[in-house]
Structures are given as structure tokens and as C-alpha cells.
N, C-alpha and C positions, 0 to 999 in steps of 0.2 A: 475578541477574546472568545477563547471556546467555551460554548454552553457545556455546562457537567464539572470542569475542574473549577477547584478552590483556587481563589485568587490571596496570596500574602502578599499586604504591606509591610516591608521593615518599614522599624524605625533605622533611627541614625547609630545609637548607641548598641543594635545588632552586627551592621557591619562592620564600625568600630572593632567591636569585642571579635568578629569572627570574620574575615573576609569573605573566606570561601561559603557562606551563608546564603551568597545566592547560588548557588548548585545542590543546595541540600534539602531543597522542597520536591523532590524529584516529577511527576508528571505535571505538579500544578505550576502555576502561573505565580509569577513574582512584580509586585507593582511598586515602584519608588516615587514616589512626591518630591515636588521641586523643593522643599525645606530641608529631606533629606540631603540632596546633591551640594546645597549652597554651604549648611554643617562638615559634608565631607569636607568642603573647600577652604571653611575654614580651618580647620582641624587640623591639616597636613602639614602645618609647619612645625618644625622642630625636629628632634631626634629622640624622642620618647617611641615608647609601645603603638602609642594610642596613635601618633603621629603618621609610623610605620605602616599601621594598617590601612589610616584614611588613604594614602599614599597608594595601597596593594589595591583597595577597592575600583580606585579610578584608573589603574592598569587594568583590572579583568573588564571595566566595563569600556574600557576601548578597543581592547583585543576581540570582543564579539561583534563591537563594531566595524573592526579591519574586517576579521576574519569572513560579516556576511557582506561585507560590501554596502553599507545599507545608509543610505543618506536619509531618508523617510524614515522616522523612526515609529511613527503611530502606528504601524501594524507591527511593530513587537520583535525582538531579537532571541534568537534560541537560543536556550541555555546549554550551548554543546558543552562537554567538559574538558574544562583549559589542560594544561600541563600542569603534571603533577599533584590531581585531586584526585583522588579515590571516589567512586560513584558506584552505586549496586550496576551490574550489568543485567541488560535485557529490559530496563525501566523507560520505558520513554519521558524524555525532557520537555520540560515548559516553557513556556516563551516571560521574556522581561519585558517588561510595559512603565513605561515614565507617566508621571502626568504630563499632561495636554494645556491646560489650559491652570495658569496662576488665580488664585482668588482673593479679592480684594483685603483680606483682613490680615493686619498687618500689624497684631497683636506677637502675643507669646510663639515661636518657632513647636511649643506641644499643640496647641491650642491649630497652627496654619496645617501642622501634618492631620489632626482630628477631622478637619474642613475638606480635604482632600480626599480621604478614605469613604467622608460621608459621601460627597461628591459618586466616587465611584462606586458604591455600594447601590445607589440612585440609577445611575446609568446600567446598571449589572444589577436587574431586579431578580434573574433567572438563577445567580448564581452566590454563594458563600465566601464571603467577605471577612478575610480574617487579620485583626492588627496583631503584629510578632514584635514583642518591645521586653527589653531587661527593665525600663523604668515602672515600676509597680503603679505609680499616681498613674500616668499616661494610663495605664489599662485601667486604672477602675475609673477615670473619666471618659472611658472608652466604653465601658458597661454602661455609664449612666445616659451616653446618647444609643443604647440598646444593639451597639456595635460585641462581636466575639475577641476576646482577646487575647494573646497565649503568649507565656515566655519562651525564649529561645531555648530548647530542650537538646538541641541536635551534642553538646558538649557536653553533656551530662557523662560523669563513668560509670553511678549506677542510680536506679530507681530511687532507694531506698538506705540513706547514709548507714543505718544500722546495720544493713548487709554489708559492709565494709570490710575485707580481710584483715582478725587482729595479728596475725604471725605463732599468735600459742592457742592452743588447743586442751582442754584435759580429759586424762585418758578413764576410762570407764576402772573401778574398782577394781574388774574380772580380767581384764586388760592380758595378763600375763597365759591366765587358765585359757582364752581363748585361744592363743598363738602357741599352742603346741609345739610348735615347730620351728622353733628358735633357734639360730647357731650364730654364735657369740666370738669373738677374738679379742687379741691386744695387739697392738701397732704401734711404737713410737710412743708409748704413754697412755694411749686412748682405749678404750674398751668401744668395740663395734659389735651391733647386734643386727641379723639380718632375720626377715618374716617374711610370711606370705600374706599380702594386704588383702581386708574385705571388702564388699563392695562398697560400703557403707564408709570407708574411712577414704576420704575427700581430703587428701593431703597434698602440701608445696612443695619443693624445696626449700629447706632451711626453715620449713616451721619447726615454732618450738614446739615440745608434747610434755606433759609432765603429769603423773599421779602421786597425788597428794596422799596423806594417812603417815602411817607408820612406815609403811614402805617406799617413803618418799624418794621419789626420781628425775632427773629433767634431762628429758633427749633433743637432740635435732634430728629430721630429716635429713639425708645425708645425700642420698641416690631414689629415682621412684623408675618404675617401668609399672606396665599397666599389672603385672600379676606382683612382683616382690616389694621390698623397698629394707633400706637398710639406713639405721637410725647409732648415732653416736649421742655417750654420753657428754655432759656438758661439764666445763668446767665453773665450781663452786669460787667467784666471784666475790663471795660474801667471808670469805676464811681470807685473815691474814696475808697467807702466804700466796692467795690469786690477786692482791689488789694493786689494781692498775693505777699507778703515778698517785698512789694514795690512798686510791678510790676505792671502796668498796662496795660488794650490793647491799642494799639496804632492803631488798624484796625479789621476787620471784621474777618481775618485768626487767627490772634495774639488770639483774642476772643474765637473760636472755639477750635483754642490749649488748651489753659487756663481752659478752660469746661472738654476736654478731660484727660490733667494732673493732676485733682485736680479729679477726678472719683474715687474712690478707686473700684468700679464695673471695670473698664477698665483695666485691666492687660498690654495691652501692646500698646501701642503706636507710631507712627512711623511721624515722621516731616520733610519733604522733601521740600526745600526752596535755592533758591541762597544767597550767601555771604551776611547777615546785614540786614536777614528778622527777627532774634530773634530766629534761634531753640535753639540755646544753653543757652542763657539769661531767656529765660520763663521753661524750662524743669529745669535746678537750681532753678529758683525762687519756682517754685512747689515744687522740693524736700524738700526745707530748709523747706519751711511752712509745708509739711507734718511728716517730719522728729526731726524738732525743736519744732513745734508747737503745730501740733496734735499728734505728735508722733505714728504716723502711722508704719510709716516702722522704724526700728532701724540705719539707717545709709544711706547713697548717694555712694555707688563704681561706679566711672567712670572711663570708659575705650577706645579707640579708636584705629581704625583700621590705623596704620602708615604704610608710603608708605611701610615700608617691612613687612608688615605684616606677625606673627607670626614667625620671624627672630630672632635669636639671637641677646639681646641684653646686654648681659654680658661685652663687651667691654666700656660701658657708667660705669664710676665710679660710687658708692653707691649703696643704696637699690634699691628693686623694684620701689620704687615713685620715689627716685632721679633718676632711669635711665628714667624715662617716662616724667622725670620735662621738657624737650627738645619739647616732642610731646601734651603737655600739656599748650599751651598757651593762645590756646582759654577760659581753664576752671581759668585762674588766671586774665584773661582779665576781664571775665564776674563776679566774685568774688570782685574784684574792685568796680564794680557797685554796687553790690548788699550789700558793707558793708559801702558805701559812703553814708551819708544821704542827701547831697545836690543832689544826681545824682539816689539816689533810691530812693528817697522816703524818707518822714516824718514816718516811721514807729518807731524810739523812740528806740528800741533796742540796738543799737550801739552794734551788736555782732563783738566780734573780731576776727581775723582771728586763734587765739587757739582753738577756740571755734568749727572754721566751719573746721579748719584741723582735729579737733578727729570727725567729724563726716562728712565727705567728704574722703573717700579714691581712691587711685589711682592706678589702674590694669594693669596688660600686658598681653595681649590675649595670649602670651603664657602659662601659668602654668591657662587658664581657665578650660580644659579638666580635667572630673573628679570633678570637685568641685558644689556643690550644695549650691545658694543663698536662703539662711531664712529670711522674710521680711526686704529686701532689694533692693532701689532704684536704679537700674540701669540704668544707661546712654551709651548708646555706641555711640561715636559720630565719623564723617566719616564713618559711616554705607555704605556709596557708593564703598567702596573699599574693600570689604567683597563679597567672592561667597557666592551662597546660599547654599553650603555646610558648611562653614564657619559660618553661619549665623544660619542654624542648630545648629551647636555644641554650639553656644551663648545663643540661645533662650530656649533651653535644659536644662541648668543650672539653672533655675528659679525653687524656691522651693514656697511651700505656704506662702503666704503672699507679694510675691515680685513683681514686678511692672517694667517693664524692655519699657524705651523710645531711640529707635532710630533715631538717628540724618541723615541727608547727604545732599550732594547736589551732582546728576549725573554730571551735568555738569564741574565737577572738580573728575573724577576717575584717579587714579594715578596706579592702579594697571594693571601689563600687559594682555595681554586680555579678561580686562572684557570691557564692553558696557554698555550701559544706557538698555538695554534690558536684561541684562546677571547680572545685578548687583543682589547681594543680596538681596541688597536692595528694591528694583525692586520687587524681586520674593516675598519678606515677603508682601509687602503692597497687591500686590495682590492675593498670598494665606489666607491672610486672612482678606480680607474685609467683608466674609460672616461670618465671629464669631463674637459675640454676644459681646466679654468682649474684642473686641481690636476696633482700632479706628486709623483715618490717614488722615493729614489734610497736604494740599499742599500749601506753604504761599506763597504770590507772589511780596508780598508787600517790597522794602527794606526800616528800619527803625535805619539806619547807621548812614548817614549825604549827605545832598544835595550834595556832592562832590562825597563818593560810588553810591549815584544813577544814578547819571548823567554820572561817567564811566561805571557804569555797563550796561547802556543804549548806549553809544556812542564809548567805547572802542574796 
């Protein structure tokens, strides 16, 4: 091993979580312990996520074996980049290093990877020895034999959760008196207003803007280029005569959602809010009205990310929907609502629940792989307990015409090492705040009952 670079051990539960993890240390040196390998090997059965990946690992790690020809494995295989990774150019790559030699202790599989790293940290006196593990215990028993120890960062979308794009913005009081230079129209019903941007205003597509006071307003983004941009106003959601399949806004967020659901330009949506702010209540209400009403899309399939996500769940009696009728509470709660007309709304339909079963169906993220949605209303809700691989594979399914709204709230991730930084979820709103046909609005407001809010406040 060469003197100067850092040498990483994964654990088991990095290449799990990330295959392509060994190419992402770029010049230094990557070391794997024989506990890691025997984990891979157990791991790879089944047809889950987690299965998939063990599965991906022991492909890349034979492909550099074909690819150097290399029967002698102790002096190290380079880490070229396979097909299909993205890698900084001009970096020079590290070499893979297995261990050598098993050591007798034949305790805990945390406890035989700890033995191995020391091991090597011994032999490599010259050089920086670093354990890379999601398991938090593993690392602070990693601290306590005076080892360094870092979690896997490389998937992170940003530093700093709170730097997170909320989709609304408010605009400065003087708002109006600065932009001089305003020209204004009506189109179709809409009022458009076109400016010249300052440097200062750091705008998306389809964020919300809105100035509060007396002269209360609420715009979208509409069009940006580096010098203009041109902003419409929004439709009042909260008036009778805007409420969607019932629904109305109940606040500022609620509104902005409402705009962005009811978009058929907006492809994809994403609604990130704590318990009994309405993501799941207003993204139904959109689909039925566009499904039922305008017939927009040909149907509503929802789907959500359950704590075992992608797990077999064959063992739950009946169909596909009767196995998911368990993980499905939220959508028969909000259902309730929405075909009650004292509690939804005077809309006069009185649709029955036959009605919205042949045109509401029920999914399981497993058998998503492979299938391709034709204008079809997608809900994925618990979006927060989705990787952003995972979240790949979902958002990929979308065919022309289809309309795909994610649900979540970070603050409730159930899956094991993910993070409010790590989540899917996370990574989707902020990969794509700069496209044009999606949209992500942060609700803050709970509109439950004086009882949810004031635990959610004081609990």
C-alpha cells in the first residue's frame, strides 16, 4: 500500500446502503475485511433493496477482477471506474485491498471487522486508517480502541438540513417600489407580471413569492432567464369557488400546494410537512378532481414506503391491496373526509366509496421495477423513508402523461440509516428545484385539531 494516502474500511452496511461506494474515495485506498465479504454473502438472498445491492457489490468486485486479470489478490486491485459511475476527472484512483489473513475471534461480526482494521492500522504505522460505517455504535467502539471514524457522507444532498429549498419565499415590503419596471397582462383568466431580476433574488421555477400586509399577494415563478423573469398570480384556493373536490386552503402553504397539484405543466411534486399539515388530504383531493372531474389522468395509484420497505410481504393474507390495506391508513382516513359532505364540503356529488375504489388503486413498491405509469396519478407517501436510489427507481416509472406527488415528513424516518440529509426525499426536492415542470412546497402549518398542534408543539 502506498505511503501518503488514507486507507478506508467499509463496513458492511456502506456497500449495502451504496454499491458504488467503493469508487467514491477517489485517490485513496479502500480495505474490506473478511466479515464484510461473508455479510455481503449472506445478504444477497431475496428480492428486496438491500438484497439488490449485496448482489451489485459482488458484481463490481469481480468485474475489476476480470477486468485486471489478477489471481494474486494481495497487492490490490485498481479501482478503474466501471460502467456507468460518474467519477471527478483527472483524479487519480485507489487501489482495493481485502484482508489477508482471518483472525481467530469468533465473536460479534462488529467486534471481528474492529480486530481487522486494528490489525491493519498495526501493519500501516505510516499511514491513516480510517473506519467509514452508517452503524453509529460501531464507530464510537471504534473511538474507544482510538481508531478514526466517519460516516458514509458521499450521499448526502446538502450539508445543512435547514439549507433545504422551502418552494416559498416573502417578498421584501418595498417589493413593488423597487421593480419599476413592471409590465403586466391578462391571458385566459390569469394576470402575468414580467421584471427585471436583482442580483440578490435567487429564484426557481414555480416558487411560491408572496407579500404579506394589506397588500397581500401570492405569485409563482413562471419563466427565469439570468436578466428577467416573469411571475403569475396564484389562484385563491381558500374561496369557495377555488375548492378542489371540497377542499379548501386553510393557510398560505396549503394554497401554494393546491396551485402546484392542480398544474398539469408541473409533473412532479414533492410536499414535505409534519403530522396534520394536509399533505396527504390535498394531494387526493387534486387527484380525484383531476381524475374524476377533468379527467386528466386515467386513475390515482398510491403507494408508500413501509417501515420494511421493499420486503416481502407475501405473508399478509390476500391481494396486492389487501396486503398493503395495513400500511394504508392514512389514504382510508383522508377518503373519509373527502366523501363526507358535512366534513368535505358542499360539493353535491355524494361519490361512493365504489366509485373512488375503481379509480384509486393500491401498490407495493415491490413489483414497481420495470413497470411503466401512462397518465397516471401518483402518490407516494412516506417518501422520507426512501434512499435516493430507491427514489430513482420510483420517479423512472413515470410515462407520458403521469403526474407523480411525493409525500413525507423527515422528522419521522424509520428506515435504518437514513438521515434528514440522506433521505430521498431530501435528495429529490433538491435535485430538482431547478426544473421547470416540478415544484416543492414546505407546509409548516398543522391543520389537525387544537389538540395535534399543541402536542406537536409541547410534546
Amino acid at each position: 500500500m502506498t505511503a501518503g494516502k488514507r486507507i478506508y474500511a467499509l463496513d458492511t452496511n456502506v456497500l449495502l446502503h451504496d454499491p458504488t461506494a467503493l469508487f467514491h474515495f477517489e485517490e485513496h485506498d479502500v480495505f474490506i475485511p473478511m466479515t464484510v465479504l461473508e455479510e455481503l454473502d449472506e445478504k444477497k438472498q431475496g428480492i428486496s433493496e438491500v438484497a439488490r445491492n449485496g448482489r451489485q457489490v459482488s458484481r463490481f468486485l469481480n468485474e475489476l477482477i476480470e477486468r485486471h486479470g489478477v489471481h494474486d489478490l494481495r497487492s490490490g486491485l485498481e479501482l478503474s471506474n466501471p460502467h456507468g459511475i460518474r467519477l471527478k476527472r483527472g483524479k487519480e484512483v485507489g487501489r482495493l485491498f481485502f484482508q489477508q489473513r482471518t483472525s481467530n475471534n469468533h465473536g460479534k461480526a462488529d467486534n471481528q471487522i474492529l480486530t481487522a482494521i486494528v490489525d491493519l492500522r498495526d501493519q500501516n504505522p505510516e499511514r491513516t486508517v480510517i473506519l467509514v460505517s452508517k452503524d453509529i455504535n460501531l464507530r464510537i467502539k471504534a473511538s474507544i480502541y482510538g481508531m478514526v471514524a466517519e460516516d458514509y457522507e458521499n450521499d448526502r444532498a446538502l450539508d445543512d438540513f435547514s439549507l433545504l429549498y422551502t418552494g416559498a419565499t416573502e417578498l421584501p415590503a418595498d417589493f413593488w417600489e423597487t421593480h419599476p419596471e413592471v409590465t403586466s397582462w391578462n391571458d385566459h383568466g390569469r394576470t402575468f407580471y414580467q421584471l427585471r431580476r436583482r442580483k440578490a433574488e435567487e429564484w426557481f421555477p414555480n416558487q411560491c413569492l408572496y407579500l404579506p400586509g394589506d397588500n397581500e399577494v401570492e405569485l409563482r415563478v413562471q419563466q427565469l432567464d439570468d436578466k428577467s423573469a416573469t411571475l403569475v398570480l396564484l389562484d385563491d384556493h381558500s374561496h369557495a369557488n377555488h375548492h378542489v373536490w371540497g377542499i379548501g386552503a386553510r393557510n398560505r402553504e396549503q394554497n401554494f400546494a393546491l396551485n402546484m397539484l392542480m398544474d398539469p405543466e408541473v409533473d412532479f411534486v414533492t410536499l414535505l410537512g409534519n403530522a396534520g399539515t394536509g399533505k396527504t388530504l390535498l394531494a387526493l383531493a387534486a387527484g380525484l378532481a383531476q381524475v374524476l372531474d377533468q379527467q386528466r389522468y386515467r386513475e390515482i395509484i398510491m403507494t408508500r414506503a413501509t417501515v420494511s420497505v421493499g420486503e416481502d410481504i407475501g405473508f399478509l393474507p390476500g391481494t396486492e391491496e389487501e396486503k398493503m390495506t395495513p400500511w394504508m391508513g392514512a389514504l382510508t382516513d383522508n377518503l373519509e373526509v373527502l366523501t363526507n359532505p358535512e366534513d368535505g364540503g358542499s360539493w353535491g356529488r355524494q361519490a361512493t366509496n365504489d366509485l373512488l375504489a375503481a379509480r384509486i388503486k393500491i401498490r407495493s413498491l415491490n413489483f414497481m421495477r420495470g413497470r411503466t405509469f401512462l397518465n397516471r396519478y401518483l402518490i407516494i407517501d412516506e417518501a422520507q423513508n426512501l434512499t435516493p436510489k430507491q427514489m430513482k427507481t420510483l420517479i423512472t416509472r413515470a410515462g407520458p402523461g403521469t403526474k407523480i406527488v411525493c409525500l413525507g415528513n423527515v422528522e419521522q424516518i424509520d428506515t435504518p440509516y437514513l438521515t434528514e440529509t440522506t433521505s430521498g426525499l431530501t435528495y429529490a426536492v433538491d435535485r430538482f428545484k431547478s426544473w421547470e415542470h416540478s415544484a416543492h412546497i414546505t407546509l409548516r402549518r398543522g391543520e389537525r385539531s387544537r389538540l395535534a398542534d399543541f402536542a406537536a408543539e409541547s410534546l
